[in-house]
N, C-alpha and C positions, 0 to 999 in steps of 0.2 A: 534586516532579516538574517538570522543565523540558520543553518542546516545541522544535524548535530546526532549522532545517535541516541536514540530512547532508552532512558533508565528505568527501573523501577519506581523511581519519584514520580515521573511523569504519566503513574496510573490513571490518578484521577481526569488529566485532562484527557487520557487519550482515553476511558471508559466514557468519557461523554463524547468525542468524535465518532466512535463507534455507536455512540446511539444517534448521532445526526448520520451515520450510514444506514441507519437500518437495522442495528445487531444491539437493541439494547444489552446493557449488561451491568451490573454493579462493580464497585470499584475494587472490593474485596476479590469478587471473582475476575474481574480481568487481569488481578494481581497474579492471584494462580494461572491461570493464563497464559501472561507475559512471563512468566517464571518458569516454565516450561518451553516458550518459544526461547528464548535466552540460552537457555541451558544446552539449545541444539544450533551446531555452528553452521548449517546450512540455512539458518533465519540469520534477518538484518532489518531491524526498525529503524527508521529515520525519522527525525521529527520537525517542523519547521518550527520556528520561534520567532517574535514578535514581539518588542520591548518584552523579551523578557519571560513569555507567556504562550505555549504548546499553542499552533493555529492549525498546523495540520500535521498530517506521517503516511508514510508510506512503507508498508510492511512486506516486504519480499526472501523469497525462497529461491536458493539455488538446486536443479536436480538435471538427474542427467537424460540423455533421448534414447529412447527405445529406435526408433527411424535412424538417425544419423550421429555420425561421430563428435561427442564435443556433448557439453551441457548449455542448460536455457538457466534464464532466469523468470520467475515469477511475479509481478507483483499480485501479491495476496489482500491486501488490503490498503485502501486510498481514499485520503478525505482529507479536506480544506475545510474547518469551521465556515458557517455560512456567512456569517457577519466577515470574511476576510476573502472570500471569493473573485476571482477577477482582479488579482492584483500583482498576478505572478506569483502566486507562492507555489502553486500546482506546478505551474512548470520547472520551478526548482528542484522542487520536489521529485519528479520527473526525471530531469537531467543527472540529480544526482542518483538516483534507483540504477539509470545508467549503467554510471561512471562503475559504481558499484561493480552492476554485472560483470561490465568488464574487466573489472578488476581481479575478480571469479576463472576470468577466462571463458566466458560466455560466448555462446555463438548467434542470443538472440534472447529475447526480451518480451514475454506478452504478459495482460493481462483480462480479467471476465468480470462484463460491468452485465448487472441487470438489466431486463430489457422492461423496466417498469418506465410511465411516462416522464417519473420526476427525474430520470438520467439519460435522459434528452441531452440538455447540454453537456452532459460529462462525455459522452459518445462524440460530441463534436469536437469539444477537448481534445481528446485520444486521437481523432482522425488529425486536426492539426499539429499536434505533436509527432506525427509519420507513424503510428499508429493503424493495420489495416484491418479490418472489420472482414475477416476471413473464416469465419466458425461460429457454429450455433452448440453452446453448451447442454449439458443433460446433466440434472442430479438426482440420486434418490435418499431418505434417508435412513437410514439401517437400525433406528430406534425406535 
């Protein structure tokens, strides 16, 4: 398994892991998309690979604290192809999201998983990875 930043080639796989998250989307428009998270240097896609073949990514955002001195990282978006689940690639995935922040100069690291039934085990994930389950999100949509 390689770790690797995400290109623009790697639309169409990762327009279908975004549809096994939940966010269907065409390849076309994830391209616009991703072409725009690229273009802003406080994004950073990761992708994991698999002979060869996108299996998951992790898409994170660095921004700074209102509350305290120093900035956080985000991840914004996270997904393991279901067929490759449970085999470590998450937590690589993970560790390198990391390594990342810190690289950033990060002071800390969350991110916000659905509280639907099917991410059950992603939330246990998260908790074994030192992950705390410390907040209840709210969104509204402005469209």
């Amino acid at each position: 398994m390689n770790i690797r930043e995400a290109t623009i080639n790697d639309a169409p796989e990762l327009a279908s892991l975004m549809d096994q998250l939940g966010y269907p989307t065409s390849v076309n428009t994830f391209k616009l998309r991703f072409s725009a998270i690229t273009g802003n240097q406080n994004y950073h896609t990761l992708v994991a690979e698999l002979d060869r073949k996108v299996v998951g990514m992790a898409g994170v955002c660095s921004s700074l604290f209102y509350e305290y001195d120093g900035s956080y990282v985000r991840i914004v978006a996270f997904v393991v192809d279901t067929n490759h689940r449970r085999k470590g690639i998450g937590k690589k995935l993970i560790q390198e999201a990391e390594s990342w922040a810190k690289e950033q100069g990060a002071i800390a690291i969350g991110l916000n998983s659905g509280n639907r039934e099917e991410r059950k085990n992603a939330h246990q994930f998260y908790l074994n990875m030192g992950y705390k389950d410390k907040s209840i999100g709210f969104s509204k949509s402005l469209v």
